[in-house]
C-alpha positions in Angstrom: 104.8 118.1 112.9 103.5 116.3 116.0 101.1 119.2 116.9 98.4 121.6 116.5 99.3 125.2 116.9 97.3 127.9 117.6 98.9 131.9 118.0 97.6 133.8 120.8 97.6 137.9 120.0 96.1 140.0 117.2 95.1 138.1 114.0 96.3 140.0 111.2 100.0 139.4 110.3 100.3 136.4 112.2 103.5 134.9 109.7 105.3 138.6 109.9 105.0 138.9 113.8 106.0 135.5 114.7 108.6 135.9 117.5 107.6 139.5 118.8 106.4 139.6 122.4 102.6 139.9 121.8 102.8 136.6 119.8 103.4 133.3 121.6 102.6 129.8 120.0 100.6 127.0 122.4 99.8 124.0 121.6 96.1 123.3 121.6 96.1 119.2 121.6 98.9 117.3 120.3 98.8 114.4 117.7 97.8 111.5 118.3 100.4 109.2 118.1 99.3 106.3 115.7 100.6 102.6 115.4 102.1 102.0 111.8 99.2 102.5 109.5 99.0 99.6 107.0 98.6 100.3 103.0 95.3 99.4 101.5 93.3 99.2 97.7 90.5 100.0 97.3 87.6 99.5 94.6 85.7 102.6 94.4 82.5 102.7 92.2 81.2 105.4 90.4 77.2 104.2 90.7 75.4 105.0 87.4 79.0 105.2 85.4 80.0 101.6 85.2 83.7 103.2 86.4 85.4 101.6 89.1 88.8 103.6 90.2 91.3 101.3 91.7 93.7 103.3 94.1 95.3 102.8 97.3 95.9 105.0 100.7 98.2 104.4 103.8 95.3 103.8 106.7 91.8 102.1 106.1 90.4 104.8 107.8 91.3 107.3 105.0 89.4 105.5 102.2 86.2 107.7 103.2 89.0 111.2 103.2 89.9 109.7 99.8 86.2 109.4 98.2 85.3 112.7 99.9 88.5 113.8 97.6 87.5 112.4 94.6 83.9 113.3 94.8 83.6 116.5 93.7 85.3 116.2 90.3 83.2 113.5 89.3 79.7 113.4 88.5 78.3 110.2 89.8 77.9 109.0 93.6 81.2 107.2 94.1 81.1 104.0 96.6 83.5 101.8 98.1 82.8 98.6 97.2 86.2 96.6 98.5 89.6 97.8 100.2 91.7 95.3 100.4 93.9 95.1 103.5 97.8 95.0 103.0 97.9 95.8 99.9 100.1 98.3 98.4 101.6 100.8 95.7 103.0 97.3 94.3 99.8 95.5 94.3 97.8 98.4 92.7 100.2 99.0 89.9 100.1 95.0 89.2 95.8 95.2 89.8 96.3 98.1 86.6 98.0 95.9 84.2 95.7 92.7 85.4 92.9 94.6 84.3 94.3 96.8 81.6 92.3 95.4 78.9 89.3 97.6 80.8 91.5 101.1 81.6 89.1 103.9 80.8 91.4 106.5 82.2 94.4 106.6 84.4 93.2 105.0 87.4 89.1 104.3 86.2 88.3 101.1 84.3 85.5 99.8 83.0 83.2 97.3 85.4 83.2 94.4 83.4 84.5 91.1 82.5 87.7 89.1 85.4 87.1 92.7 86.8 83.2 92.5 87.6 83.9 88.7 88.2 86.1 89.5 90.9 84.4 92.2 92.4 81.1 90.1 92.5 83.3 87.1 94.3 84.3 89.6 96.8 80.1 90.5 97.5 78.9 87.3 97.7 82.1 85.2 99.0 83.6 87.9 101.1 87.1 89.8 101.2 89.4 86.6 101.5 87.3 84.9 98.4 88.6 88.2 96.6 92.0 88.1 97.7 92.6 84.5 96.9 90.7 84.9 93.0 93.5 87.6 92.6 96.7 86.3 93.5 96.1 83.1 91.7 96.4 85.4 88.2 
């Protein structure tokens, strides 16, 4: 971990040969090394199903990896409509009981009711507005 590797030689075989003398391993870039990468939640609509997923990733920037994910096994457009920043594993499994009166399926639940409400403060009153509505329940 760390690196990228790449192995120089012929192509086929490449796991059996490792260590013989026409084989040698370089390193093509290394890592990047990142700063702690904070946990988020995100709100991820599926437009046209009235399904909004509620799940959570280490990183902002892997909220767009995550959709890309999810996409294919479901069959609407799915969009992010609010990540919520330092927010956990904790937070999401208390967001799942908060609106478990509107669980569809696992992690999908139906866009309605304190759930729509909440979502619709965080549209028109912004992230904070959200983030204050839920941890006064």
């Amino acid at each position: 971990m760390g690196a990228y590797w790449a192995y120089n030689g012929r192509s086929s075989g490449a796991d059996q040969l490792i260590g013989r003398e026409d084989r040698t391993a370089t390193i093509i870039s290394p890592a990047p090394i990142k700063a702690p990468c904070v946990p988020v939640v995100y709100f991820a609509l599926a437009v046209g199903g009235n399904l909004v997923k509620i799940g959570t990733v280490v990183g902002a920037e892997r909220v767009e990896k995550r959709m890309a994910l999810l996409q294919p096994g479901c069959p609407y457009d799915l969009k992010v409509l609010l990540v919520l920043p330092e927010f956990g594993r904790r937070e999401e499994v208390r967001l799942h009981r908060l609106y478990a009166a509107y669980c569809h399926r696992g992690e999908w639940f139906r866009c309605e009711g304190d759930l729509k409400a909440m979502l619709q403060t965080a549209h028109v009153d912004g992230v904070e507005a959200a983030i204050s509505h839920l941890r006064s329940k």
